[in-house]
VEXKOL-425789 format. One line per field, with one value per residue: x, z, y of N, C-alpha, C, O in turn; residue in one letter. Coordinates in nm, 2 decimals, padded with zeros to 4 digits. Example, Ala and Ser with C-alpha at 12.3 -4.5 7.8 and 13.67 -1.06 7.14 Angstrom:
n_px = [01.32	01.28]
n_pz = [00.78	00.71]
n_py = [-00.57	-00.22]
ca_px = [01.23	01.37]
ca_pz = [00.78	00.71]
ca_py = [-00.45	-00.11]
c_px = [01.32	01.29]
c_pz = [00.78	00.79]
c_py = [-00.33	00.00]
o_px = [01.42	01.34]
o_pz = [00.85	00.80]
o_py = [-00.33	00.11]
type = [a	s]
//
This chain:
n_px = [-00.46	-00.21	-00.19	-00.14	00.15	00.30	00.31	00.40	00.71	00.77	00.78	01.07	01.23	01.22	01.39	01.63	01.91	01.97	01.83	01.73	01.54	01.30	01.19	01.11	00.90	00.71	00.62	00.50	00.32	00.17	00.05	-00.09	-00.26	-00.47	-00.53	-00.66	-00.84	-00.94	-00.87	-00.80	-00.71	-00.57	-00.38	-00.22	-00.17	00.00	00.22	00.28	00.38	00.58	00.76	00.86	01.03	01.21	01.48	01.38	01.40	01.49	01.32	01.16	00.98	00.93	00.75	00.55	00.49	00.34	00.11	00.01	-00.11	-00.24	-00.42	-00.83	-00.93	-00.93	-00.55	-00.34	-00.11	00.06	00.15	00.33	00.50	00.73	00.84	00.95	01.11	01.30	01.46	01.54	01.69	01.98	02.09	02.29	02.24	02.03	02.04	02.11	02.12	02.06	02.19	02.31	02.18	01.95	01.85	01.75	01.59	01.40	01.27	01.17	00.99	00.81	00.79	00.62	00.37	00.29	00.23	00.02	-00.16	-00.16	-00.17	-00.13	00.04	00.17	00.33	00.50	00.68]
n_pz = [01.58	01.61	01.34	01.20	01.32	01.25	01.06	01.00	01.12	00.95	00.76	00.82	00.81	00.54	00.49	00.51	00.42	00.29	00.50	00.80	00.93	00.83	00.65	00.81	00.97	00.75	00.73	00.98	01.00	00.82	00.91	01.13	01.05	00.90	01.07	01.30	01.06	00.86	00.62	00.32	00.05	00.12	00.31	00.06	-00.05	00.14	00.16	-00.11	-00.21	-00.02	-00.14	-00.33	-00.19	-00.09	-00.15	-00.18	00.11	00.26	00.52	00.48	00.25	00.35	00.54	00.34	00.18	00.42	00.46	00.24	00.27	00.51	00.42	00.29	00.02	-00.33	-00.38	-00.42	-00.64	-00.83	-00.84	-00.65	-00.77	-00.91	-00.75	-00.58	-00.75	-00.77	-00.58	-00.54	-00.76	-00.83	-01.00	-01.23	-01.28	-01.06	-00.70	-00.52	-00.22	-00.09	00.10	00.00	00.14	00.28	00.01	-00.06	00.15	00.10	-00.09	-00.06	00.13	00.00	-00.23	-00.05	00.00	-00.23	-00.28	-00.08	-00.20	-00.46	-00.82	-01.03	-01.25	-01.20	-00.95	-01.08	-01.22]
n_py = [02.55	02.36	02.26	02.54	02.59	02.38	02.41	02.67	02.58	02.41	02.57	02.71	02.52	02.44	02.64	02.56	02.41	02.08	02.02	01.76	01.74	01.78	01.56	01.43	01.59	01.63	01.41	01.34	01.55	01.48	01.23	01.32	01.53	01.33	01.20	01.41	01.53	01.37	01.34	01.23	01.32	01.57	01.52	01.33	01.56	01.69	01.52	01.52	01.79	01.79	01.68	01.87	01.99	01.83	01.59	01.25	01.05	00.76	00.70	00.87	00.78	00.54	00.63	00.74	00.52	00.40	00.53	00.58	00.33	00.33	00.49	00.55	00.35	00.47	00.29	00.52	00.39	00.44	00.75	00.66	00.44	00.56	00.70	00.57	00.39	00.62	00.68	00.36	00.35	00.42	00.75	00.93	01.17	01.26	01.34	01.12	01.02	00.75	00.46	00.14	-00.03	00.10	00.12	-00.13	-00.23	-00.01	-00.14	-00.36	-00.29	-00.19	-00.39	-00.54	-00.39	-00.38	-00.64	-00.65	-00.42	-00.44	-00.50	-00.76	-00.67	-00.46	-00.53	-00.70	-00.56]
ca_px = [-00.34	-00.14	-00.17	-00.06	00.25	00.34	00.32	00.52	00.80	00.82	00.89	01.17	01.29	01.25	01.46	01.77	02.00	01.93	01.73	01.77	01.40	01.22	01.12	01.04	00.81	00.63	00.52	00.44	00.21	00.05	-00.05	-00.17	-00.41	-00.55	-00.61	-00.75	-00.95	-01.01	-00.90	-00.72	-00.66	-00.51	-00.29	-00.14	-00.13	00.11	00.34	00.33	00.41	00.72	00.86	00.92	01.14	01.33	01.52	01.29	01.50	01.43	01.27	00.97	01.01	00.86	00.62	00.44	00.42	00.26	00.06	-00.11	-00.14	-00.36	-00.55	-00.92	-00.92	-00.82	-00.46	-00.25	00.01	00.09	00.25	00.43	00.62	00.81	00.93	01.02	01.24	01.40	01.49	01.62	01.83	02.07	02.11	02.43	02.13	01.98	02.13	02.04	02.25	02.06	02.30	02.24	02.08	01.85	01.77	01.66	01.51	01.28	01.27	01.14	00.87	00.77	00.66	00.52	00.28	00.22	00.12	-00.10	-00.25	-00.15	-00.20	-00.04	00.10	00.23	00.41	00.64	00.79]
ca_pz = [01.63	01.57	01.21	01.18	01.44	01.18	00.94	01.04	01.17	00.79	00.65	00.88	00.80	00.45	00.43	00.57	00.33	00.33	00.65	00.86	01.00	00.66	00.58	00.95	00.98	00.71	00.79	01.12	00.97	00.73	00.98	01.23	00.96	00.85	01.25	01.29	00.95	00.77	00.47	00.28	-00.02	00.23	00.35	00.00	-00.12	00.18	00.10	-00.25	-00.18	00.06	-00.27	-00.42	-00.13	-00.06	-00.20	-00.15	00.16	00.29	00.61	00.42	00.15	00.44	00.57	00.27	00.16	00.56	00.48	00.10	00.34	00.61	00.37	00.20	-00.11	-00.44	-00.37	-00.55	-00.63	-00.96	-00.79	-00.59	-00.84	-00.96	-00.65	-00.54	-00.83	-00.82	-00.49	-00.53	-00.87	-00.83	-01.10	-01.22	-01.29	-00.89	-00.59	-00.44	-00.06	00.02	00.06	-00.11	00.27	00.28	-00.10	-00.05	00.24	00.07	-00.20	00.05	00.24	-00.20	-00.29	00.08	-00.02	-00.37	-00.21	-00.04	-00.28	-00.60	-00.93	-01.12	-01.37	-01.09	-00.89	-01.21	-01.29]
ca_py = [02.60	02.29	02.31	02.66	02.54	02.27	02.45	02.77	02.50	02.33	02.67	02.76	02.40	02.42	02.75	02.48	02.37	01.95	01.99	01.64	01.72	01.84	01.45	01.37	01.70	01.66	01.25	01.33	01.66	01.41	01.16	01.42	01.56	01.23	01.14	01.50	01.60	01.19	01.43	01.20	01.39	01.64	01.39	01.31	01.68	01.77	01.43	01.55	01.94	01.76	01.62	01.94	02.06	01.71	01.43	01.12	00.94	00.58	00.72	00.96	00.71	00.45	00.71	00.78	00.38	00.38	00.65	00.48	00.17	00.37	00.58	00.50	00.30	00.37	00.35	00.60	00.34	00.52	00.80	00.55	00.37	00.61	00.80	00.42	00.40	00.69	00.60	00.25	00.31	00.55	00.78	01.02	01.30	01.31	01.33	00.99	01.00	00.64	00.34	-00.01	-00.16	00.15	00.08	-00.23	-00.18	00.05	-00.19	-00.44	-00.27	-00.14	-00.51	-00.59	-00.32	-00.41	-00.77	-00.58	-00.36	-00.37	-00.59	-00.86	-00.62	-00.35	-00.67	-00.74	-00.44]
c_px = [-00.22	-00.09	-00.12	00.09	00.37	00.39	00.43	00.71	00.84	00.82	00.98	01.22	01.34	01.37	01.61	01.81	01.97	01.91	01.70	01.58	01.32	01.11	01.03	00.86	00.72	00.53	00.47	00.27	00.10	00.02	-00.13	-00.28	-00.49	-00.64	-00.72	-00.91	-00.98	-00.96	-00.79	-00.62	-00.56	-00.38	-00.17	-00.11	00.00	00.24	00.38	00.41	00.55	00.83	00.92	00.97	01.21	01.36	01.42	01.43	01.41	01.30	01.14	00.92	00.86	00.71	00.54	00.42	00.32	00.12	-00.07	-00.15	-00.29	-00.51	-00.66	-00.86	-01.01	-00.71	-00.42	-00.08	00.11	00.21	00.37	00.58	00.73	00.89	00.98	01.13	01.36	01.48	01.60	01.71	01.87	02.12	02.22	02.30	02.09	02.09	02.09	02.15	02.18	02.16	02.23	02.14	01.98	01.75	01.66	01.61	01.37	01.18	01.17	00.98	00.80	00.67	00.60	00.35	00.19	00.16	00.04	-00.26	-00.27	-00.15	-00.10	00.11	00.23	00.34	00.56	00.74	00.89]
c_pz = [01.60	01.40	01.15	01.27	01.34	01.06	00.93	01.07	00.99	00.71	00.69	00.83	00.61	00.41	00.47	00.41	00.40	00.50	00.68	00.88	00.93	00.68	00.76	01.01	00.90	00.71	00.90	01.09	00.90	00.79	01.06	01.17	00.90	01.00	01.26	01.16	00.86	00.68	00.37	00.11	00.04	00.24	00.20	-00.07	-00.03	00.14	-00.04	-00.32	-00.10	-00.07	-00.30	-00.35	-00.10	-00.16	-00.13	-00.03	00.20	00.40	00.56	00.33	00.18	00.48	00.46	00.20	00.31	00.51	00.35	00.18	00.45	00.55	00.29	00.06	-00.21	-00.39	-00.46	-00.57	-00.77	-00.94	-00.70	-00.69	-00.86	-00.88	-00.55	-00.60	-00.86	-00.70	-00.49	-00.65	-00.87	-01.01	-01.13	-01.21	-01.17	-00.81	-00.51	-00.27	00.01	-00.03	00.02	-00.04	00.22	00.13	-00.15	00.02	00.21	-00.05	-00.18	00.08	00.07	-00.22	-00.18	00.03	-00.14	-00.37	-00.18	-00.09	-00.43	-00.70	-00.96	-01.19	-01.26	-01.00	-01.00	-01.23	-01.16]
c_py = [02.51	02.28	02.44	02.64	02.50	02.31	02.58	02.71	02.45	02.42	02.69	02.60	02.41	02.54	02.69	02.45	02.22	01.93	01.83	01.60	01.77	01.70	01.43	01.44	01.66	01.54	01.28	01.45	01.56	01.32	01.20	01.43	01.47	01.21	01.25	01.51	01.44	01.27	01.36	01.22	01.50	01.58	01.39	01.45	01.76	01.69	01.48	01.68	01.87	01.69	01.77	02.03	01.95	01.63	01.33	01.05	00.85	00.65	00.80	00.86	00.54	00.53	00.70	00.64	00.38	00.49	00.62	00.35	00.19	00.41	00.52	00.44	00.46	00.40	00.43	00.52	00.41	00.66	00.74	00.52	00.46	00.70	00.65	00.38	00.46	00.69	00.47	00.26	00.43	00.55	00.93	01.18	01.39	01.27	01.21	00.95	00.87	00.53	00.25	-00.07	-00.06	00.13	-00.05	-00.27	-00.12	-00.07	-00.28	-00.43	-00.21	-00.27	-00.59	-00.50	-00.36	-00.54	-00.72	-00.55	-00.37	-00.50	-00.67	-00.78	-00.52	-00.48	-00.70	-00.69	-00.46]
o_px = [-00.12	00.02	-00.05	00.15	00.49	00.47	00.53	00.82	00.95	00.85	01.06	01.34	01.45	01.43	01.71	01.75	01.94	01.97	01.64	01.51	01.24	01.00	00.92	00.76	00.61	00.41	00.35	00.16	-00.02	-00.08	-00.24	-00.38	-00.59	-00.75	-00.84	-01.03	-01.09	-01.07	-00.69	-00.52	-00.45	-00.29	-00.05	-00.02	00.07	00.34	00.50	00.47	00.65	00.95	01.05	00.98	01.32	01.28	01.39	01.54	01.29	01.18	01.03	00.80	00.79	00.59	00.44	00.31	00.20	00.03	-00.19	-00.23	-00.39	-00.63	-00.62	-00.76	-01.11	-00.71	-00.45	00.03	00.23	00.32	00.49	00.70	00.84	00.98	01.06	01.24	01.46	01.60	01.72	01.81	01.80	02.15	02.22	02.32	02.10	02.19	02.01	02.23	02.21	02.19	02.11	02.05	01.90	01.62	01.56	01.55	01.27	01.06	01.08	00.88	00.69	00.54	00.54	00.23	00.07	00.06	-00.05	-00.37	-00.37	-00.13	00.02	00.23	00.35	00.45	00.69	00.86	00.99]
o_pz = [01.56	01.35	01.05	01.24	01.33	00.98	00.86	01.05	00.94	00.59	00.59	00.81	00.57	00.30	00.45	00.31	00.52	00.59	00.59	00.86	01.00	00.72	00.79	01.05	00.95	00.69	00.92	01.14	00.93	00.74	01.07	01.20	00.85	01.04	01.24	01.18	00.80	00.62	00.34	00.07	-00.01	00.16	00.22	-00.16	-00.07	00.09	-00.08	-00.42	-00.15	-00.07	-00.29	-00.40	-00.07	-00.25	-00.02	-00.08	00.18	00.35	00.61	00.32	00.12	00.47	00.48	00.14	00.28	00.59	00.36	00.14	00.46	00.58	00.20	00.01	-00.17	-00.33	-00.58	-00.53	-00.78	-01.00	-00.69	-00.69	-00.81	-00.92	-00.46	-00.54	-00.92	-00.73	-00.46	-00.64	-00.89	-01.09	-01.05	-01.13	-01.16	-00.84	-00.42	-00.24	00.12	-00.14	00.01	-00.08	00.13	00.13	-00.22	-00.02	00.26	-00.08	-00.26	00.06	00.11	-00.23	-00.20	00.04	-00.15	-00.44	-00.27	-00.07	-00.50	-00.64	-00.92	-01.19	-01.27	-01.04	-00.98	-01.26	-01.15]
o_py = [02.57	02.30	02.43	02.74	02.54	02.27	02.57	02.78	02.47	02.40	02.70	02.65	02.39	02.53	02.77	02.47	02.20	01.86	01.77	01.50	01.83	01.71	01.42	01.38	01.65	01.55	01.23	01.44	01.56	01.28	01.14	01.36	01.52	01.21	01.22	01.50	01.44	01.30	01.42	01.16	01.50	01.61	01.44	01.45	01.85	01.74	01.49	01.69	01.93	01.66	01.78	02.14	01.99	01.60	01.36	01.01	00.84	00.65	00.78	00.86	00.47	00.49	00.63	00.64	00.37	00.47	00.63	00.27	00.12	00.39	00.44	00.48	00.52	00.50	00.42	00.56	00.41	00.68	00.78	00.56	00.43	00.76	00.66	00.35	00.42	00.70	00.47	00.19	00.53	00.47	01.02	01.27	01.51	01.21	01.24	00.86	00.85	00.51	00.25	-00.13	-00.10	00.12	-00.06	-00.37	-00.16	-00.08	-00.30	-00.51	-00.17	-00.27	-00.69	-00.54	-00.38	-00.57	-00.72	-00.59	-00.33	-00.61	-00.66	-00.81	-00.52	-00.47	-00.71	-00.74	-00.39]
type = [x	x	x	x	x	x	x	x	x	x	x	x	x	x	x	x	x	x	x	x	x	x	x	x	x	x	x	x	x	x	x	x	x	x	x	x	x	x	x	x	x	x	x	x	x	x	x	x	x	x	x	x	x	x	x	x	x	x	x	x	x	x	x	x	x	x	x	x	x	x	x	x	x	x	x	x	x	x	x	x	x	x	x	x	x	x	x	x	x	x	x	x	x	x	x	x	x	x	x	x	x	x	x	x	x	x	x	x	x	x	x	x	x	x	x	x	x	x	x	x	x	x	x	x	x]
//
């Protein structure tokens, strides 16, 4: 019942014009369903499906680093990188609405992670 709830609520959200509570909805959906179903494929298929209705901001941006941090090994740092970047360098192409703190902010809590998890080579870049 919750899952259909959640789900019915982040269509009516997505049919907003830059919906405030799009990114919020869909972190809180993807941790639910890990707590509930362990499904952690699940998990990154809804984060990944919430890309292709939002702009990446700082606050989902945090969620879904929290979210590779919680979930079973392998990380998927691979899809990471690149929704980190597009994120922290603003580019004339996207619509990037985070400011320079939130950028480095994210930028921040990016190579905390990659201490974490991630390699020599992944740390550099």
């Amino acid at each position: 019942m919750y899952f259909s709830a959640c789900e019915q609520v982040i269509t009516v959200e997505k049919g907003k014009e830059n919906s405030i509570l799009l990114p919020l909805l869909y972190a809180q959906y993807s941790r639910f369903s890990y707590l509930v179903l362990r499904d952690a494929e699940k998990v990154r298929k809804i984060m990944v499906e919430a890309l292709d209705h939002m702009q990446p901001s700082k606050h989902f941006m945090e969620a879904l680093i929290f979210c590779e941090t919680i979930l079973p090994p392998p990380r998927k740092i691979e899809y990471l990188d690149p929704l980190v970047e597009k994120l922290i360098k603003p580019n004339v192409d996207t619509q990037n609405t985070a400011s320079s703190t939130e950028r480095e902010e994210v930028s921040l809590i990016y190579i905390e992670f990659l201490g974490l998890f991630g390699d020599v080579e992944t740390i550099k870049k």
